[in-house]
VEXDREN-2710 file (C-alpha; in Angstrom, 1 decimal):
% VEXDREN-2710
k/r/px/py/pz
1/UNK/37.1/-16.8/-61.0
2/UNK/38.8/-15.2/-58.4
3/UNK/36.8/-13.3/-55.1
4/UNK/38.2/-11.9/-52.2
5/UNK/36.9/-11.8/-48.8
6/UNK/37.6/-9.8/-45.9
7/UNK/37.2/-11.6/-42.2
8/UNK/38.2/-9.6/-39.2
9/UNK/40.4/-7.5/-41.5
10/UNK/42.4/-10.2/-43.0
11/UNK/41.9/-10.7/-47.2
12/UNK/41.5/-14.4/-47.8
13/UNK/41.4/-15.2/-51.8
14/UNK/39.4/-17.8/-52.4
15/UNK/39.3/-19.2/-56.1
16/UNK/36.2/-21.0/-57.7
17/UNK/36.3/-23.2/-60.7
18/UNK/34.6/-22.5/-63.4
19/UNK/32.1/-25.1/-64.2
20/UNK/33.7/-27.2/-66.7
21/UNK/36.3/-27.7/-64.7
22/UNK/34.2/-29.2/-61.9
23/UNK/33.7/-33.6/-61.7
24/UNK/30.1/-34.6/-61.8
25/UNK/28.4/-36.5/-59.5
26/UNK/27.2/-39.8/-61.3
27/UNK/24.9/-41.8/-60.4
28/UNK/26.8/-44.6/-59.0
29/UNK/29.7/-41.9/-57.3
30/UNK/26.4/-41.1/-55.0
31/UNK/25.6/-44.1/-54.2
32/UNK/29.5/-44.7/-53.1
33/UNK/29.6/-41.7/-51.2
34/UNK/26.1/-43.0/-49.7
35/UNK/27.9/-46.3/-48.6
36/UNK/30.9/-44.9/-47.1
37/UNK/29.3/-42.2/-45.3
38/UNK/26.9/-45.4/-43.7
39/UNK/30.2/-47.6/-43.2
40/UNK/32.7/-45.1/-41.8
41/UNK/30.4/-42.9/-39.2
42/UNK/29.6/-46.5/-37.4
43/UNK/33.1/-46.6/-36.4
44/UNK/31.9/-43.9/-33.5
45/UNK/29.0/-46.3/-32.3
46/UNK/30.2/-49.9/-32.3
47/UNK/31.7/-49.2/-28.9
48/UNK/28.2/-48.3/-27.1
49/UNK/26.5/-51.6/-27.2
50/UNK/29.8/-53.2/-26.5
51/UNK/30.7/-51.5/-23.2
52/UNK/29.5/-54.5/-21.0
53/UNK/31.6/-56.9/-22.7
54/UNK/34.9/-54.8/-23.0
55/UNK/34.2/-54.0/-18.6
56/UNK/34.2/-58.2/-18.1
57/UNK/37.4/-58.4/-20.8
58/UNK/39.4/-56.1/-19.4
59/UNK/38.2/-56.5/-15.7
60/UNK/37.2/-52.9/-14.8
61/UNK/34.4/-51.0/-13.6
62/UNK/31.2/-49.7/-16.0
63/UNK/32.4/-46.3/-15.2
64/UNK/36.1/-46.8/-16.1
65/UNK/34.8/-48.4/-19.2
66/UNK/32.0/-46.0/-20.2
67/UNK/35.0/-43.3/-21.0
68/UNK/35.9/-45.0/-23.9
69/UNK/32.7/-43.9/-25.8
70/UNK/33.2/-40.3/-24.4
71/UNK/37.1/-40.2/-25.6
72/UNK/35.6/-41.0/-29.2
73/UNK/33.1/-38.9/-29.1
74/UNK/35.5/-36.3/-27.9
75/UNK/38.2/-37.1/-30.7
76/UNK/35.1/-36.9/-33.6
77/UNK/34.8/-33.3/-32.1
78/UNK/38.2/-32.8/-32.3
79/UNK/38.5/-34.0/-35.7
80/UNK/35.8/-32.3/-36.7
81/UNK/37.5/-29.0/-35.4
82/UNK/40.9/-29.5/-37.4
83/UNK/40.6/-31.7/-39.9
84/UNK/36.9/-30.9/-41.9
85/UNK/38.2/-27.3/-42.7
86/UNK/41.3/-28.8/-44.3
87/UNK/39.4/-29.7/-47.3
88/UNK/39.1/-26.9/-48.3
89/UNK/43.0/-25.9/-48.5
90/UNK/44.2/-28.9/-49.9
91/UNK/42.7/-31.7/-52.5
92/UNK/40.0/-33.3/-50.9
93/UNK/40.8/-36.8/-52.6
94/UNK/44.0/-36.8/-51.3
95/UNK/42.9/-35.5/-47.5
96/UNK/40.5/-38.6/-47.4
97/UNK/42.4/-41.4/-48.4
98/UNK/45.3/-40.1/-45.6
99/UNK/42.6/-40.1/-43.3
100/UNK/41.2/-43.8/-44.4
101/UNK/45.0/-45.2/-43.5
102/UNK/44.5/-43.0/-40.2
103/UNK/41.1/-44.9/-39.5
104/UNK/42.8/-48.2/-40.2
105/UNK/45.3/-47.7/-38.0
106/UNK/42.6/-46.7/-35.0
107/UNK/40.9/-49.4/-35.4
108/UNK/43.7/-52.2/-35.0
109/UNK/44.7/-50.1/-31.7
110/UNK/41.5/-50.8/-30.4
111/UNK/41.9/-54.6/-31.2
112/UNK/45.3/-54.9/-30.1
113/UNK/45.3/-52.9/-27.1
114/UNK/46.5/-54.0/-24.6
115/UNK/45.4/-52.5/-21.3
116/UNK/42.6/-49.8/-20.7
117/UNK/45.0/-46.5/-21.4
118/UNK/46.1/-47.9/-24.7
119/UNK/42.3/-48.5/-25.3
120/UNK/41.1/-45.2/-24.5
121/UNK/44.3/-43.7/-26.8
122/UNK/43.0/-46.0/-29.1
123/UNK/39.2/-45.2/-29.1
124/UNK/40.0/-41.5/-29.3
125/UNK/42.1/-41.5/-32.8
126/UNK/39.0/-43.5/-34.2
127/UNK/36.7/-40.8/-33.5
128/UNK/39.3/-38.0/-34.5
129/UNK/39.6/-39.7/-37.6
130/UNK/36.0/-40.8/-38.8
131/UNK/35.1/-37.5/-39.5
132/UNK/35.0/-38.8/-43.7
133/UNK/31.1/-38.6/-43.7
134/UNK/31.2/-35.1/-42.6
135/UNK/33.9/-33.9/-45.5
136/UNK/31.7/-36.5/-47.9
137/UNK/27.9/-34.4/-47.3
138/UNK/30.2/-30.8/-47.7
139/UNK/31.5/-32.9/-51.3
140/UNK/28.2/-33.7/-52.5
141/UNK/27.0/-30.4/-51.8
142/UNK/29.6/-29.1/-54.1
143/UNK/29.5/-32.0/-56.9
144/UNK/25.4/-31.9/-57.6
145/UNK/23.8/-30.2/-59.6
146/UNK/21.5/-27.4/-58.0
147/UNK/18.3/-28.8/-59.1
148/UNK/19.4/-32.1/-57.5
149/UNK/21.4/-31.0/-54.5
150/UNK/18.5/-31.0/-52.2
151/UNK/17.7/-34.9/-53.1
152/UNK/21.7/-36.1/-53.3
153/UNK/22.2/-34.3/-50.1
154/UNK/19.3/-36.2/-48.4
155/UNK/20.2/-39.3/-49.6
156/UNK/23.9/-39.0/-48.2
157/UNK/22.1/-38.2/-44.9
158/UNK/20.1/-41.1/-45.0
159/UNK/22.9/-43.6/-45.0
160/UNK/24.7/-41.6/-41.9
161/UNK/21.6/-41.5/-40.2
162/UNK/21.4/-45.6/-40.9
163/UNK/24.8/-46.5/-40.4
164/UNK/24.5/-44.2/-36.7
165/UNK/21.6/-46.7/-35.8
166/UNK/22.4/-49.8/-37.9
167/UNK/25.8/-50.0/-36.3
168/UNK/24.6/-50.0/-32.9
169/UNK/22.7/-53.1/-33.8
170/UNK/25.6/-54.7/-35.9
171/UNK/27.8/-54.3/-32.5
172/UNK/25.4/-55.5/-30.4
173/UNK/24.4/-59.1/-32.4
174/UNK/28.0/-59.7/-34.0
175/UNK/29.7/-59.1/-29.9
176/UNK/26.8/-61.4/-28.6
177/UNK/27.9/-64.2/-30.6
178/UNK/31.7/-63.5/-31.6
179/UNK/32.7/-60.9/-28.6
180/UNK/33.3/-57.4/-29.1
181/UNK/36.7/-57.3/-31.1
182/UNK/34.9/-59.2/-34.2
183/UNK/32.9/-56.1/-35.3
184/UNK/36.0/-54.0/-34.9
185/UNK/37.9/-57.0/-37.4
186/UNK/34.8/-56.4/-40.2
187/UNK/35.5/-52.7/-40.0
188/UNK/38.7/-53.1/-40.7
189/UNK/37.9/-54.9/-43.7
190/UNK/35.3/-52.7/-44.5
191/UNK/37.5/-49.8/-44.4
192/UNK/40.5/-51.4/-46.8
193/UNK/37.5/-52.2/-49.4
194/UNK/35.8/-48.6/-49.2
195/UNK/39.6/-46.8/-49.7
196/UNK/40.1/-48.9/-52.5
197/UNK/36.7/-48.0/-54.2
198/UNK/37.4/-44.2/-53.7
199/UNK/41.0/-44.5/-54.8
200/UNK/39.6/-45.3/-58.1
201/UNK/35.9/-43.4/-58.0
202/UNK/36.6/-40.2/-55.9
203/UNK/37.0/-37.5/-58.4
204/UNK/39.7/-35.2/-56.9
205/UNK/38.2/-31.4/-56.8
206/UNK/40.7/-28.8/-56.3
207/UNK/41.2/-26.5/-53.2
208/UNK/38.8/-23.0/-53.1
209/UNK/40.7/-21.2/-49.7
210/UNK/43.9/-19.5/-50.3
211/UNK/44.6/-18.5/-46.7
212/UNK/46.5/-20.0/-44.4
213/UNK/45.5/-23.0/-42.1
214/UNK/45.9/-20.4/-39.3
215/UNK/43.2/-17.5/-41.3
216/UNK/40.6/-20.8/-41.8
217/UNK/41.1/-21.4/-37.9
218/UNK/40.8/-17.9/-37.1
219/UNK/37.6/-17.2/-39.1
220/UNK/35.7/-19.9/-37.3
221/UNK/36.4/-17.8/-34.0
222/UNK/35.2/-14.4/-36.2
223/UNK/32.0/-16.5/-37.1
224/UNK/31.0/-17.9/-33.6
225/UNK/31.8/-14.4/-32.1
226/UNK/29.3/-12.6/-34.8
227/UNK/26.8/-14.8/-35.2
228/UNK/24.1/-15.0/-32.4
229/UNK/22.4/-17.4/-34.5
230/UNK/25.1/-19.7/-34.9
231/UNK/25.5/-19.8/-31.0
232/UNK/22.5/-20.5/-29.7
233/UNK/22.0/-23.4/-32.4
234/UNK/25.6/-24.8/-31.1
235/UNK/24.4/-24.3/-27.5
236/UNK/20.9/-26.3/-28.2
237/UNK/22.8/-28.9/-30.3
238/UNK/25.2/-29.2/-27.6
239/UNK/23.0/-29.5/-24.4
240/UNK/20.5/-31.9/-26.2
241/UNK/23.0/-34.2/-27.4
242/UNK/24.4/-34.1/-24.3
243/UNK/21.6/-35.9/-22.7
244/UNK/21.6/-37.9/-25.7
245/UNK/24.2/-39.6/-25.4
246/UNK/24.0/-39.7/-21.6
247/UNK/20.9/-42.5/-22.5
248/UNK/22.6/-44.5/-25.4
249/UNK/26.1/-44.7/-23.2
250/UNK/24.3/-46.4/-19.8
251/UNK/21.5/-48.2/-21.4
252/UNK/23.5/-51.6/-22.0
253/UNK/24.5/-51.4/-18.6
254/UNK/20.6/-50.2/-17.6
255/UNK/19.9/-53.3/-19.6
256/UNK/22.0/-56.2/-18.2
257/UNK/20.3/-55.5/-14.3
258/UNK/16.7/-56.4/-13.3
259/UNK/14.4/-56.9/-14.8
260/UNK/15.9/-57.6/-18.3
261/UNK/19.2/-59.5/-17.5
262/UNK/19.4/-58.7/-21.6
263/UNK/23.0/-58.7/-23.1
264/UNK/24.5/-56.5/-26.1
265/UNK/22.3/-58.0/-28.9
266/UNK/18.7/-56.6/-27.1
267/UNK/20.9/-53.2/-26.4
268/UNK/22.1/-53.4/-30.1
269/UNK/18.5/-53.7/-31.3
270/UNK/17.3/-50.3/-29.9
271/UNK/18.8/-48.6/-32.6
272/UNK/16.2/-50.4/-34.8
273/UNK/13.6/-48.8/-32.7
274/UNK/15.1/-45.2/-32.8
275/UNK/15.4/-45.2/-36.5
276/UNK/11.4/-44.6/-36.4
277/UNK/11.5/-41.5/-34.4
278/UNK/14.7/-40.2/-36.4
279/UNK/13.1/-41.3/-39.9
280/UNK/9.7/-39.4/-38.6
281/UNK/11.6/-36.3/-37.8
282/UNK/12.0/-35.7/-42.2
283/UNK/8.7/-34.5/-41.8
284/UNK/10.7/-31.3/-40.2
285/UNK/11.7/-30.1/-43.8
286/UNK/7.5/-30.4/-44.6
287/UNK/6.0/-28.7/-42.8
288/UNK/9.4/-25.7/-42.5
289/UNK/7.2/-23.3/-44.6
290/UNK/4.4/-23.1/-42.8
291/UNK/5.5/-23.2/-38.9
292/UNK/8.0/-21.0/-37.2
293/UNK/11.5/-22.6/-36.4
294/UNK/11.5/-20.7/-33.1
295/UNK/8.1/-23.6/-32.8
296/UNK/9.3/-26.2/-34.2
297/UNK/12.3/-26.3/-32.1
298/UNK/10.2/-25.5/-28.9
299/UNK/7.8/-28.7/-29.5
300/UNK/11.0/-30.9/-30.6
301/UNK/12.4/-30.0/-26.9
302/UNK/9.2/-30.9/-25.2
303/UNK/9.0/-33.7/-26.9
304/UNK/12.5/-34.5/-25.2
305/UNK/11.8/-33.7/-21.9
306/UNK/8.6/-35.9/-22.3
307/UNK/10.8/-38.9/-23.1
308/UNK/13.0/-38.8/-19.7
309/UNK/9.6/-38.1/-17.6
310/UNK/8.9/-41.8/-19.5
311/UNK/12.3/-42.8/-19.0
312/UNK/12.0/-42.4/-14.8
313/UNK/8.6/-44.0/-14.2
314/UNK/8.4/-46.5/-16.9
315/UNK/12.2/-47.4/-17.5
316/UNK/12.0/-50.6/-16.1
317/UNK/9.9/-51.8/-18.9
318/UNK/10.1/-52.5/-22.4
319/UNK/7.5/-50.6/-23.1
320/UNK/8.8/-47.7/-21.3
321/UNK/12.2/-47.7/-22.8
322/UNK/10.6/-48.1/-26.6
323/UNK/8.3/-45.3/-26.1
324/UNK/11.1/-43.4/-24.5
325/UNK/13.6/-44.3/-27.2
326/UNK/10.8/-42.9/-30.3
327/UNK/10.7/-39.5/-28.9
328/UNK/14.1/-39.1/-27.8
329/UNK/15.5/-39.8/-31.4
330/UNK/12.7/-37.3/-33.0
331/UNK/13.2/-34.3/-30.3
332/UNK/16.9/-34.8/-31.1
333/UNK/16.8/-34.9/-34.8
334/UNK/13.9/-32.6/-35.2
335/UNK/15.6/-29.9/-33.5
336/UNK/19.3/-31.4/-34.9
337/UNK/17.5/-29.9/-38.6
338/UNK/16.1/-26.7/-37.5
339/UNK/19.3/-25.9/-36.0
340/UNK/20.7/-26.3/-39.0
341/UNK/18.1/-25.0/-40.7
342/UNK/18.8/-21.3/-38.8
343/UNK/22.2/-21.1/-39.6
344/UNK/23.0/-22.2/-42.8
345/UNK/19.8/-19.2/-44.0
346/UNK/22.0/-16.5/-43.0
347/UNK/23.9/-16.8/-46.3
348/UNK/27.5/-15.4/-45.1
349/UNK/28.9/-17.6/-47.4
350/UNK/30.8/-19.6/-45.1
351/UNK/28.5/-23.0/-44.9
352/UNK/31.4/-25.2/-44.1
353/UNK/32.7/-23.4/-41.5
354/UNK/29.4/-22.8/-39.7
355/UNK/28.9/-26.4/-39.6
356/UNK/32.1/-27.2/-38.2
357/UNK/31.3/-24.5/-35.2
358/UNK/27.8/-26.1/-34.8
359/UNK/29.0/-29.8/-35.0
360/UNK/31.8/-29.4/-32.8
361/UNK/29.7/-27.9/-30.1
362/UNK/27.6/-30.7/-31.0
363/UNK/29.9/-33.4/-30.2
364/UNK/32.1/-31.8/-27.6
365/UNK/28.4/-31.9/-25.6
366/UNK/27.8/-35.7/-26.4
367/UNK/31.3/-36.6/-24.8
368/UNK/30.2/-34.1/-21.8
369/UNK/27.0/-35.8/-21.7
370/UNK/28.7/-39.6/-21.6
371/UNK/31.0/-37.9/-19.1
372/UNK/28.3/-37.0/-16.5
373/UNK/26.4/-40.2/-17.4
374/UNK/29.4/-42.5/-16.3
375/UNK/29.4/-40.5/-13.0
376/UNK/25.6/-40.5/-12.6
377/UNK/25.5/-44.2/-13.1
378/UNK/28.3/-44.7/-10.9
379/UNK/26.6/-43.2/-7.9
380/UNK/22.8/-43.2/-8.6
381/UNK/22.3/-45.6/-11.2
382/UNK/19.3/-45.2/-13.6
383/UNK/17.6/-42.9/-11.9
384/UNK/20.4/-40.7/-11.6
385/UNK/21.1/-40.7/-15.6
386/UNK/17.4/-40.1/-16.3
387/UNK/18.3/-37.0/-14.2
388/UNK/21.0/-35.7/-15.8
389/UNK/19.1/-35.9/-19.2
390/UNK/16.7/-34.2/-18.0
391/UNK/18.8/-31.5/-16.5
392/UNK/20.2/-31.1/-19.9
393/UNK/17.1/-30.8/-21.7
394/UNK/16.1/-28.0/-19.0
395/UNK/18.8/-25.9/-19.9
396/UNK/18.4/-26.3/-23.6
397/UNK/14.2/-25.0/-23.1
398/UNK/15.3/-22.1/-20.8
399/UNK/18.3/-21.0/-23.4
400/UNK/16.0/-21.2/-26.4
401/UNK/12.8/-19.0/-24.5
402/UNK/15.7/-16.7/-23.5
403/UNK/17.3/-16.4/-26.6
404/UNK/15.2/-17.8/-29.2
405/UNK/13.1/-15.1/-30.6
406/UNK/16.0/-12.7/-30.2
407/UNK/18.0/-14.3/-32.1
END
């Protein structure tokens, strides 16, 4: 079946097959696209636990160190931006198995480099090119049935939301006992297993945009200029991740001063500790129907200002940093799904390309956030990151009263 769509004036054909013609998603293909999705997106977090071992390796400062998370975080944006719309111009199979060499190749850079530039080169392409779970959720999407879509889709989440946390804690344990490289060594392996597995499981589905690259590009500029929705979701997304990532990136380093003198294994383990409040946050979806998203999003960002108030007079406990970590993780993924939530319900028919506008912004604000974090730490320490979260967090609760119901 052939439609044809008009953005900003330009006809774009875009064919769909017809439904024989489209793979089905088995069983056990879900539970492979579960894995990888798990495995692959760690590659972005191994480094934050980490960071204190690779400063004493390479014999440089927290700050100059801390950049290495930001330049991944950074290249996932970036990769998110130019690569994710590719698949839908070219055969998705083939797309992610290129990418899988590219990922293998990032890695050993990051293992073998040798000063801090080639690291930071290094720990950029890793980011640009783990962006497989992203193109895997949009595949799933597309593969499942629409009675089961809902329930494939949330499973597929479920392992990137574990494999964000579980990695952390991976890092931390396998660096305290083997140093930092090793876990950087298992995802290499990992990664040779998992392209193997999909060489011979991935069912290969067949383009839908006939545009050019250039068209795709341009219409994500048509959608973020005409969709006030779409805007203010990226701007939350971005501000609140920003301070985000501001608290994951110093914490080891927060960690290894009085009173903890803790290493990378106790900084791993927080990730444990967020998966409650991230896990709790499902209830999002519940209870949807029956309260406002404009509310919803309004308590999930005073839940996140409450956690830095926790964060500045009881960070120097354990106590303080547990309670602190629970609500961080559910005001951020709380308000991460009702983001989502607003955009994808205004039905333009352009999903894919909403979500790359939203998670760019999303990502492009985390490596701002690690950014001003390094700096913060640098000159104020603690105190001065707890700021700078907070700050973030402030701007995201005046944009959304300002906005929020106008939009």
């Amino acid at each position: 079946m052939i439609h044809t769509t008009n953005i900003k004036d330009q006809k774009i054909s875009i064919h769909t097959p017809s439904k024989p013609d489209t793979p089905v998603l088995t069983k056990s293909l879900l539970w492979l696209i579960t894995l990888t999705t798990g495995i692959v997106v760690g590659n972005n977090y191994y480094n934050q636990p980490l960071l204190g071992l690779m400063a004493k390796d390479f014999h440089v400062t927290e700050a100059a160190i801390s950049i290495i998370a930001m330049l991944t975080q950074i290249g996932f944006a970036t990769g998110l931006l130019f690569i994710v719309p590719l698949g839908d111009m070219v055969k998705r199979k083939k797309l992610i198995l290129s990418i899988f060499l590219l990922i293998i190749v990032s890695l050993a850079g990051v293992v073998m480099a040798p000063t801090l530039e080639l690291l930071y080169l290094a720990s950029f392409m890793v980011g640009f090119s783990s962006v497989v779970p992203q193109m895997l959720v949009l595949l799933t999407a597309e593969l499942s049935a629409p009675e089961k879509r809902n329930s494939s889709i949330g499973m597929v989440m479920s392992g990137l939301l574990l494999g964000i946390l579980l990695s952390r804690v991976a890092a931390g344990f396998i660096g305290d006992i083997w140093g930092w490289k090793a876990i950087y060594y298992i995802a290499i392996a990992c990664m040779i297993l998992l392209m193997l597995l999909l060489t011979f499981n991935l069912p290969d589905v067949k383009p839908t945009f006939k545009g050019t690259y250039l068209q795709l590009m341009h219409s994500l500029v048509h959608l973020t200029k005409t969709q006030p929705v779409l805007r203010l979701s990226a701007l939350r997304g971005a501000l609140g991740f920003a301070g985000f990532s501001a608290f994951w990136i110093t914490l080891v380093f927060h960690l290894q001063e009085a009173p903890f003198h803790s290493g990378s294994a106790v900084a791993g383990s927080f990730g444990l500790i967020g998966a409650v409040g991230a896990l709790a946050a499902s209830v999002v979806g519940k209870i949807s129907s029956r309260v406002s998203t404009y509310r919803i999003i309004l308590s999930s960002i005073f839940i996140l200002l409450l956690s830095w108030v926790i964060f500045y007079f009881w960070g120097y406990s354990y106590m303080g940093l547990i309670s602190g970590v629970i609500l961080i993780d559910l005001g951020l993924q709380s308000m991460h799904i009702s983001n989502q939530s607003s955009f994808f319900a205004l039905n333009l028919g352009a999903t894919n390309r909403l979500n790359t506008v939203y998670m760019f912004s999303y990502f492009a604000g985390g490596s701002l956030g690690s950014y001003l974090a390094s700096l913060a730490w640098k000159y104020f320490q603690w105190n001065g990151v707890v700021l700078t979260g907070f700050c973030c967090t402030l701007l995201v609760l005046i944009a959304h009263i300002t906005y929020g119901k106008r939009s």
